[in-house]
C-alpha distance (Angstrom), angle and dihedral (degrees) to the residues before:
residue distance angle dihedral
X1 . . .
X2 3.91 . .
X3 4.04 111.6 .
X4 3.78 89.6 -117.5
X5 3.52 99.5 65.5
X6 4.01 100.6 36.9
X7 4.06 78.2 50.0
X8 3.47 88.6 56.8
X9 4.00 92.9 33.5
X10 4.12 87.5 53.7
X11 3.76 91.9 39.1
X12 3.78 96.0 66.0
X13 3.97 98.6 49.2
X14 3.89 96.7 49.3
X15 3.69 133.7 55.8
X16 3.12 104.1 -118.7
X17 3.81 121.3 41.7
X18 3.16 129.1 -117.1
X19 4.05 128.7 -134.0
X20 3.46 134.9 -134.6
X21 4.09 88.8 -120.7
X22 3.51 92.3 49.0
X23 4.09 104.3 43.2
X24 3.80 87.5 49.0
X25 4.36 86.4 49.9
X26 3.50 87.9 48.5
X27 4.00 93.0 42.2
X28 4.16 92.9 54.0
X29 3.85 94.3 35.5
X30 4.19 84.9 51.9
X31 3.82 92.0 46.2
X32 3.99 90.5 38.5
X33 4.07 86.7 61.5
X34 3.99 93.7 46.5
X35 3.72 91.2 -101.9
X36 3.76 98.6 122.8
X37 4.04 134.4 13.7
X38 3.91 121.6 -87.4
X39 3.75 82.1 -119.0
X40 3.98 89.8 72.1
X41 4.23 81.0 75.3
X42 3.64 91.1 47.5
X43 3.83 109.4 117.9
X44 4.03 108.6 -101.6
X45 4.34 113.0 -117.9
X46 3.33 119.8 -86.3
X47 4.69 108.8 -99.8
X48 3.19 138.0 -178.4
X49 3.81 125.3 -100.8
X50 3.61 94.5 -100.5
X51 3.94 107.5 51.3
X52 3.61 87.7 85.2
X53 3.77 93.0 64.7
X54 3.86 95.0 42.0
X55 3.90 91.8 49.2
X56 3.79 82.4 50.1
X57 4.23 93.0 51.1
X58 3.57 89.8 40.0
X59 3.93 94.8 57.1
X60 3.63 91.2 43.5
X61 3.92 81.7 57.0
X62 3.21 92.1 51.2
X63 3.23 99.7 51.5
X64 3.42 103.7 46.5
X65 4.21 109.0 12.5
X66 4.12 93.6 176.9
X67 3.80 79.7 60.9
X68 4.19 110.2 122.7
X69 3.95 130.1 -129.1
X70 3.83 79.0 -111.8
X71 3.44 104.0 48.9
X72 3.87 90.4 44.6
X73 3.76 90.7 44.8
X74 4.13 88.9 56.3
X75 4.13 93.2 44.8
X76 4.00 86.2 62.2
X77 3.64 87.2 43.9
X78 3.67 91.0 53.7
X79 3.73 89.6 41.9
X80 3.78 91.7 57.3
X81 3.83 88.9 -124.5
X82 3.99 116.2 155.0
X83 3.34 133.7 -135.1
X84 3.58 135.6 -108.0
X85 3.96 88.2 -92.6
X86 3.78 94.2 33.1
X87 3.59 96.0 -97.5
X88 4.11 111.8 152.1
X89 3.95 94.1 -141.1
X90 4.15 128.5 61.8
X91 3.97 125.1 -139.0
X92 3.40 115.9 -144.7
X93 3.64 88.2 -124.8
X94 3.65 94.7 63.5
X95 3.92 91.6 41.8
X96 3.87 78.0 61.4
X97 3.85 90.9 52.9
X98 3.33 95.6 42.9
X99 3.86 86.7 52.9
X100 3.57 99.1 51.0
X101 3.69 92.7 46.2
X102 3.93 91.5 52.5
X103 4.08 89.0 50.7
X104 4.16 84.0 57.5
X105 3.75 87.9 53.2
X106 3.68 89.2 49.4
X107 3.78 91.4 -116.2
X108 3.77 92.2 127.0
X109 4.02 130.8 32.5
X110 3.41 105.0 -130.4
């Protein structure tokens, strides 16, 4: 996972938020004292702009898989997330794209 997003990821669940500098201090000090694998450091792979947003869809399936197009479509709404084109608001039909294309990935079991 890059460092921005699991910055961003850790951010949101604690109270105070954590920085770039400081989750990649905490990362080498952690790894320094044996408490994590070298590979930790290792840079992340190389994806495409929209993996983030089908990992996203995919968890919310996950979490909740009686959850509709609609409802999904207003969670990324709430979440401020963008669409593909950089449109603030989610069709169901493109939830339902977005769904079939994470299944492909292997994201989702259908």
């Amino acid at each position: 996972m890059a460092w921005d997003d699991l910055t961003r990821h850790l951010g949101s669940r604690t109270r105070q938020p954590w920085t770039l500098e400081r989750m990649k201090r905490a990362a080498r000090r952690h790894v320094r004292d044996g408490l994590l694998l070298t590979t930790v450091l290792d840079r992340a792979p190389r994806r495409t702009a929209d993996d983030r947003l089908l990992a996203i869809i995919a968890g919310m399936r996950h979490a909740d898989p009686d959850l509709t197009l609609e409802g999904i479509a207003r969670q990324l709404e709430d979440m401020g997330e963008r669409t593909l084109r950089g449109r603030a608001s989610f069709y169901p039909s493109s939830v339902q794209s977005l769904l079939l294309r994470a299944e492909r990935l292997g994201l989702i079991t259908a």
